[in-house]
GUPA-764007 format. One line per 5 residues: number of its first residue (from 1); their letters; for each residue x, y, z of N, C-alpha, C. Coordinates in steps of 0.2 Angstrom, whole numbers, plus 5000, padded with zeros to 4 digits. Last residue first. Example, Ala and Ser with C-alpha at 12.3 -4.5 7.8 and 13.67 -1.06 7.14 Angstrom:
// GUPA-764007
2 = sa = 5064,4989,5035,5068,4995,5036,5064,5000,5039  5066,4972,5039,5062,4978,5039,5066,4984,5039
END
This chain:
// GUPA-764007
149 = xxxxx = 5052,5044,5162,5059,5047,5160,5063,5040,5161  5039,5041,5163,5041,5043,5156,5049,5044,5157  5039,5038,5176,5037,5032,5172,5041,5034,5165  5037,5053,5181,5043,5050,5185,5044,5041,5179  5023,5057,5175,5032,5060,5174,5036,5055,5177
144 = xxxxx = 5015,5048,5185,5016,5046,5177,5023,5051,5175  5020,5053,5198,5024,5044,5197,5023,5045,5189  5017,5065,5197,5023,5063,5198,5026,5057,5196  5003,5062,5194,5007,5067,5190,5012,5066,5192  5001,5058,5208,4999,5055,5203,5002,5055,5196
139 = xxxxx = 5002,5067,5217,5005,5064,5217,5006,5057,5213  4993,5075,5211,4999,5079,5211,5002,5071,5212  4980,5071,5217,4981,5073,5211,4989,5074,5209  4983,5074,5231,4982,5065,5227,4985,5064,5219  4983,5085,5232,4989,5081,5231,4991,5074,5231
134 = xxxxx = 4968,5090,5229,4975,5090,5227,4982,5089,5225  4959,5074,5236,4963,5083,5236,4969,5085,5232  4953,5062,5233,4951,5066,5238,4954,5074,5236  4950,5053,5217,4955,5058,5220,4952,5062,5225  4945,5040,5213,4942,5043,5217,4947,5049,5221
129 = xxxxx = 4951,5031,5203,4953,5032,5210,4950,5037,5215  4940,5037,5194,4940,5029,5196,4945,5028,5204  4944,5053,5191,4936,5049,5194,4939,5041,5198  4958,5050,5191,4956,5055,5195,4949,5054,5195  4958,5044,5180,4960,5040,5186,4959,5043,5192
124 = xxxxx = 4951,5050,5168,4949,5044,5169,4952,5042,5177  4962,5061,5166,4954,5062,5169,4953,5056,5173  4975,5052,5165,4974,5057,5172,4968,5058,5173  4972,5049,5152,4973,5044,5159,4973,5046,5167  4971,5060,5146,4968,5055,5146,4966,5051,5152
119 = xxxxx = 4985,5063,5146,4978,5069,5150,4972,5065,5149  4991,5054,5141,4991,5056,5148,4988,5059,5151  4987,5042,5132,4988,5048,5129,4987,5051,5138  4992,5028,5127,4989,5031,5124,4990,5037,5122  4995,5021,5138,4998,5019,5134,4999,5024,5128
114 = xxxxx = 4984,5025,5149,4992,5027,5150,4997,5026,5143  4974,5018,5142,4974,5027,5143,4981,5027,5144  4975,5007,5146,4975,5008,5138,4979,5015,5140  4978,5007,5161,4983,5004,5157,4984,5006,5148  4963,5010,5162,4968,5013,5165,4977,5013,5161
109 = xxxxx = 4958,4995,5159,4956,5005,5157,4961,5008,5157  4964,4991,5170,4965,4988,5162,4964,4994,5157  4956,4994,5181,4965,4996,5178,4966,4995,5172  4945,4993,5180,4948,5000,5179,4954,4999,5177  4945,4979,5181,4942,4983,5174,4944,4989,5174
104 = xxxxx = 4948,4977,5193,4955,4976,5190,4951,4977,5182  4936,4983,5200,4946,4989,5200,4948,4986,5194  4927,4975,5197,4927,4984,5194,4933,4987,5193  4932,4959,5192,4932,4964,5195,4933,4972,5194  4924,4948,5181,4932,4952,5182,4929,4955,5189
99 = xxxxx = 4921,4932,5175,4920,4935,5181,4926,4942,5180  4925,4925,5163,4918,4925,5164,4916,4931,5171  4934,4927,5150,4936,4930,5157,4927,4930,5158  4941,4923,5137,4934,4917,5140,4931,4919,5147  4949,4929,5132,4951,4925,5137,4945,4922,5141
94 = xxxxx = 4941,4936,5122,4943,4933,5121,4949,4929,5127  4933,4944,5130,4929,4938,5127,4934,4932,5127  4945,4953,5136,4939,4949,5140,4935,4943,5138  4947,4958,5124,4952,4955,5127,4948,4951,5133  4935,4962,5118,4940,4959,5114,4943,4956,5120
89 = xxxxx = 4934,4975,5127,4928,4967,5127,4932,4964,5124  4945,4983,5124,4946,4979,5132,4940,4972,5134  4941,4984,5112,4948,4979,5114,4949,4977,5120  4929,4994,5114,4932,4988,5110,4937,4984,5110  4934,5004,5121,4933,4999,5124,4930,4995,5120
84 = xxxxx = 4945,5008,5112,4946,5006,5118,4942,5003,5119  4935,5013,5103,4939,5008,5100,4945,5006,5107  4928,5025,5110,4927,5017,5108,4931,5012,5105  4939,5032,5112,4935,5030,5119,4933,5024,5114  4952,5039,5103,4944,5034,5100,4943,5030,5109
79 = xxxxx = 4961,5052,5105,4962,5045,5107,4951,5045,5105  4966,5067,5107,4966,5063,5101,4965,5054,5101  4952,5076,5117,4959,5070,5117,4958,5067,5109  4939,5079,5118,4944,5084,5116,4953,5081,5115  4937,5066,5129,4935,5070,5128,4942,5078,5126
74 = xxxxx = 4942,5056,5138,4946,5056,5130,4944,5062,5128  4934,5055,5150,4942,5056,5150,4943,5057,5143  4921,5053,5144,4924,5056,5147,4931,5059,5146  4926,5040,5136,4923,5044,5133,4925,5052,5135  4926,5031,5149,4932,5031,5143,4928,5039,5141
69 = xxxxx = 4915,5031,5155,4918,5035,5159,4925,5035,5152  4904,5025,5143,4903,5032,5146,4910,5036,5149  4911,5013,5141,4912,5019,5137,4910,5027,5139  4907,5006,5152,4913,5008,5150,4914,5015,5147  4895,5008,5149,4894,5009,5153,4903,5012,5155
64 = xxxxx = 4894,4999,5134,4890,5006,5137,4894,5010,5143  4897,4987,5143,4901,4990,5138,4899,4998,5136  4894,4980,5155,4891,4984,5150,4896,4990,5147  4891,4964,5164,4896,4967,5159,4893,4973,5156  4881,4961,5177,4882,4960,5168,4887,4966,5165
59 = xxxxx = 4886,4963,5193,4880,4965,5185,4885,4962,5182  4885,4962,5212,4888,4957,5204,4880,4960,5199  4893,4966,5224,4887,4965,5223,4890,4963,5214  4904,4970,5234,4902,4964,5232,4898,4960,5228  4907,4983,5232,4903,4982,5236,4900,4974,5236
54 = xxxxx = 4913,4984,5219,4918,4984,5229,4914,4984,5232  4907,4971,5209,4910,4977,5210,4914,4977,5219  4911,4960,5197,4909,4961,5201,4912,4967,5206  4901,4957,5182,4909,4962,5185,4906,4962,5191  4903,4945,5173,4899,4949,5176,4906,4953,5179
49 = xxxxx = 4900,4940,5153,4903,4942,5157,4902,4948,5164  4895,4930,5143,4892,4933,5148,4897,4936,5153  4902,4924,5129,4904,4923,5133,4900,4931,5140  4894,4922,5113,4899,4927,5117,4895,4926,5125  4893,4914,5098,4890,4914,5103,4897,4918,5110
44 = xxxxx = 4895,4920,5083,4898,4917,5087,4895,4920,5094  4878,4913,5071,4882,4919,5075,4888,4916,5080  4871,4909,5059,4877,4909,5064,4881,4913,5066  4856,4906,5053,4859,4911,5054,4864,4908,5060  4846,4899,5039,4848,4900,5048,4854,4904,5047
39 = xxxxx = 4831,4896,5029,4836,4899,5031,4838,4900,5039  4823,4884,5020,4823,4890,5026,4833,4890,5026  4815,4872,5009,4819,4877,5009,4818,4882,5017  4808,4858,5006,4809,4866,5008,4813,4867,5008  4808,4842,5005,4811,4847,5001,4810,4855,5000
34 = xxxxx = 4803,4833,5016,4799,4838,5012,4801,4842,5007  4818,4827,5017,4812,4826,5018,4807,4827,5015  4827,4836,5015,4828,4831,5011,4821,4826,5011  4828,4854,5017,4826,4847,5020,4825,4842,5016  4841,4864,5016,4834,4859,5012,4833,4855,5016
29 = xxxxx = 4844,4880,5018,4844,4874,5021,4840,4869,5016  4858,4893,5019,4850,4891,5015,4850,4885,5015  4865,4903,5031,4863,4899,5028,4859,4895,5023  4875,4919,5035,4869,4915,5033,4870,4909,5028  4885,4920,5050,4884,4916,5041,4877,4915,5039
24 = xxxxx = 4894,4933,5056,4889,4930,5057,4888,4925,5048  4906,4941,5055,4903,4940,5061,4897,4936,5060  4908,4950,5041,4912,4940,5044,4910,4939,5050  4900,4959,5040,4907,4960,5042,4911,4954,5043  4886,4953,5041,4887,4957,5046,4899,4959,5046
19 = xxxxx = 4889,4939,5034,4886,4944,5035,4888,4948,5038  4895,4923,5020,4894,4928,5028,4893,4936,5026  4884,4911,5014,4887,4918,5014,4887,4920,5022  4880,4897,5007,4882,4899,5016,4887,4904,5014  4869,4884,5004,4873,4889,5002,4874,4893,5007
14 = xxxxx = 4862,4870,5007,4862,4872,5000,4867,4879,4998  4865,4859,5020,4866,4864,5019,4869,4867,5009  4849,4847,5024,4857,4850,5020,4858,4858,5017  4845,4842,5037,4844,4846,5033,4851,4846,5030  4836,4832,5050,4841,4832,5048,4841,4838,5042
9 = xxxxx = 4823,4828,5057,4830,4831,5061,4835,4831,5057  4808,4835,5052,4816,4830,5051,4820,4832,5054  4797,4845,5053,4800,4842,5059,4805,4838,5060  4792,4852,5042,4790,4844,5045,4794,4841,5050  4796,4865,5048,4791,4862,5042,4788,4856,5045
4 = xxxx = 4809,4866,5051,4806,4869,5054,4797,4867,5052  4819,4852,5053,4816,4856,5049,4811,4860,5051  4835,4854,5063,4829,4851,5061,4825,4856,5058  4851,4851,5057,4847,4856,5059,4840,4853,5057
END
């Protein structure tokens, strides 16, 4: 690490506590050079991930935004919306998924909720599928019954 000081490119690391939960290390540096002192910070660096929608058009990943429609659907439901879409970033990050697509993010969605809790999974699929009438709805409620027996 160069010195922020005099400019060596090189430094020793004097002490390195982690922070934030084990998600990040602080470090206390000397420069052998000047013999200062500074401190740095390590964080793991996270994979950008864009969603490309049904319109073809392409954003930035927002976790937020997840959570908004999770939240919904979980409402009054014994199920954590956020701790869903923490797992579904989790599962994204960690297969390095740099591109998804809006459906195959819904269904993934859609898959928690199913696993979880069915009046859950029905608010959630009745927005995302975009339920026209109520025998979209009904025929939806058929096949999740029809899965459980």
């Amino acid at each position: 690490m160069k010195c922020p000081y005099c400019g060596f490119a090189d430094s020793k690391v004097i002490d390195s506590r982690p922070i934030n939960e084990g998600t990040s290390i602080r470090r206390r540096r000397e420069c052998p050079e000047c013999q200062r002192r500074f401190t740095t910070f390590e964080v793991i660096e996270s994979v950008q991930i864009v969603v490309i929608k049904k319109d073809g058009s392409k954003e930035l990943f927002d976790k937020n935004k997840l959570l908004s429609g999770l939240l919904k659907a979980c409402q009054k439901r014994p199920v954590n919306a956020g701790d869903i879409a923490d797992e579904i970033e989790s599962e994204l990050q960690n297969e390095l998924c740099q591109e998804i697509t809006s459906v195959a993010l819904g269904e993934l969605a859609m898959r928690k909720l199913k696993s979880l809790d069915h009046v859950a999974y029905v608010r959630f699929a009745s927005v995302y599928r975009e339920f026209k009438d109520l025998d979209t709805f009904l025929n939806e409620l058929r096949e999740l019954k029809n899965s459980e027996s």
